[in-house]
C-alpha positions in Angstrom: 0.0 0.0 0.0 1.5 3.5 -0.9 1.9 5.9 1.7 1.5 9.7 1.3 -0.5 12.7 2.1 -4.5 13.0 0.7 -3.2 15.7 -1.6 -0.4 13.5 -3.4 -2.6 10.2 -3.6 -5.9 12.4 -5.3 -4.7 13.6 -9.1 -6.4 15.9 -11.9 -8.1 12.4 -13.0 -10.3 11.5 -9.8 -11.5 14.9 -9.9 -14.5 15.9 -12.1 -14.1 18.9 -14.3 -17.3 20.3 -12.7 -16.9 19.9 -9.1 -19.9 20.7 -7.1 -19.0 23.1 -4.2 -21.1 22.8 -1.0 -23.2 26.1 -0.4 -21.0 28.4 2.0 -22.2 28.7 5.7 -24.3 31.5 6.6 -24.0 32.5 10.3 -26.1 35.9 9.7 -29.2 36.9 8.1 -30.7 40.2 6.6 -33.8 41.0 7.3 -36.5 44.3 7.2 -39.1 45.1 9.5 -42.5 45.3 8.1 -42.7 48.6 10.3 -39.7 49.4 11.7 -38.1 50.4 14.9 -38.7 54.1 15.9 -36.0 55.6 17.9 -35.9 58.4 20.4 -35.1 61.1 17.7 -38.6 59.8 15.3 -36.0 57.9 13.2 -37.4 54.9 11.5 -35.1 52.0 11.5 -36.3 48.4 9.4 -33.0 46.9 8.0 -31.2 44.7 10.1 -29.5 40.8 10.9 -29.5 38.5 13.4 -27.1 35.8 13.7 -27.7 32.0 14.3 -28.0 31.6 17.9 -25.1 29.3 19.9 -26.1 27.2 22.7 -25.1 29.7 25.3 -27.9 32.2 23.6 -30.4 29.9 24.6 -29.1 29.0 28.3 -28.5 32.2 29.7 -31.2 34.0 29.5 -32.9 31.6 31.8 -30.7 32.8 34.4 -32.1 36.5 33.6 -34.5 37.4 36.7 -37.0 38.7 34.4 -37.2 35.9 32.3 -37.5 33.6 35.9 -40.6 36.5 36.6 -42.0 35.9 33.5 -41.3 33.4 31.1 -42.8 35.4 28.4 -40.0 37.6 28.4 -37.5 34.9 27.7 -38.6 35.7 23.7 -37.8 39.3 24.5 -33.8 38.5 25.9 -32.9 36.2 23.4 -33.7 38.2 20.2 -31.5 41.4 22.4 -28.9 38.9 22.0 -28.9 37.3 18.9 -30.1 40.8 16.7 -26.9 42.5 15.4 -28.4 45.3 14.1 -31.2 47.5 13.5 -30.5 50.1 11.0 -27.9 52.4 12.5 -28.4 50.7 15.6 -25.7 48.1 16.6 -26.0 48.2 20.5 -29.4 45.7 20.7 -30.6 45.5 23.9 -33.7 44.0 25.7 -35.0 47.9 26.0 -34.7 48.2 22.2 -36.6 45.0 21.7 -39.2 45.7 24.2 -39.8 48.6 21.8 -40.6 47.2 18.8 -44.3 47.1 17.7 -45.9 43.6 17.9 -46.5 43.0 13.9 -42.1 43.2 14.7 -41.8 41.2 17.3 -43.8 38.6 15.6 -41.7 38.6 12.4 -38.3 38.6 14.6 -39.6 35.5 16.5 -40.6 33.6 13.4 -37.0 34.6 11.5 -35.1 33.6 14.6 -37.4 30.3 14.5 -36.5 29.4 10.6 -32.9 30.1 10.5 -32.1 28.6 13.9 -34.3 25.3 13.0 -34.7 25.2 9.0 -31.2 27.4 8.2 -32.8 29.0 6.0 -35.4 32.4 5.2 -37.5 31.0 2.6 -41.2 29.6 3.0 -43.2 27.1 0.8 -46.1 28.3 -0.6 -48.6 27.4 -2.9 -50.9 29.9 -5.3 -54.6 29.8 -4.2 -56.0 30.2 -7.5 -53.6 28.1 -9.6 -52.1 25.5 -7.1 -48.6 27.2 -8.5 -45.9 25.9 -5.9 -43.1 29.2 -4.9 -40.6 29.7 -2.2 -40.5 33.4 -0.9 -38.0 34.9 1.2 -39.5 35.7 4.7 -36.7 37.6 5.7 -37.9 41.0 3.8 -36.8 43.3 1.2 -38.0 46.1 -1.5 -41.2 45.1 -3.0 -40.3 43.7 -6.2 -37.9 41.8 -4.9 
């Protein structure tokens, strides 16, 4: 049996032409609010990302007292965490969230849900009137797009 490194046993013959390269690894997602966060200056902020959430994301806000006071607010911590930005805003904090209107909140949660379970932004969905199956892309964007 010949001995050798990977590289010096595979040659330009036992690799297709064509190679098929795996899709690269997307840790963060882009995303816009279907209203938008309004800071304390009236500014309307809608673009944003959020990041895959790591183990830790999930465990430590159940240490948060106001997540042992009310479990609802457990929702509320781990999108402060796990939300890079919102428009010009970078510092993402619990206050910020608590902020957001609830037509917000609810598209954050389901987003957070998608990436962090399916990896991905894009639903299923099938036309009413024709029975035409799509795939759109939840995470928002200009209409048109």
């Amino acid at each position: 049996m010949r001995r050798g490194s990977l590289a010096e046993m595979i040659t330009d013959r036992d690799v297709p032409s064509e190679t098929v390269r795996p899709e690269p690894f997307i840790t963060e997602f882009s995303f816009v609010l279907p209203r938008g966060y309004v800071d304390g200056n009236g500014t309307v902020h809608r673009e944003g990302s959020m990041r895959l959430a790591t183990a830790r994301d999930e465990l430590v806000p159940l240490r948060d007292d106001r997540v042992r006071e009310n479990q609802a607010y457990l929702t509320v911590v781990l999108l402060a965490r796990v939300i890079t930005r919102i428009g010009t805003i970078t510092d993402v904090h619990a206050g910020v969230v608590e902020d957001l209107f609830a037509a917000d909140l609810a598209f954050l949660q389901d987003l957070y849900r998608r990436i962090n379970t399916e990896g991905h932004t894009r639903a299923a969905l099938t036309c009413p009137s024709c029975s035409h199956r799509f795939a759109v892309d939840v995470s928002g964007g200009r209409l048109g797009e």
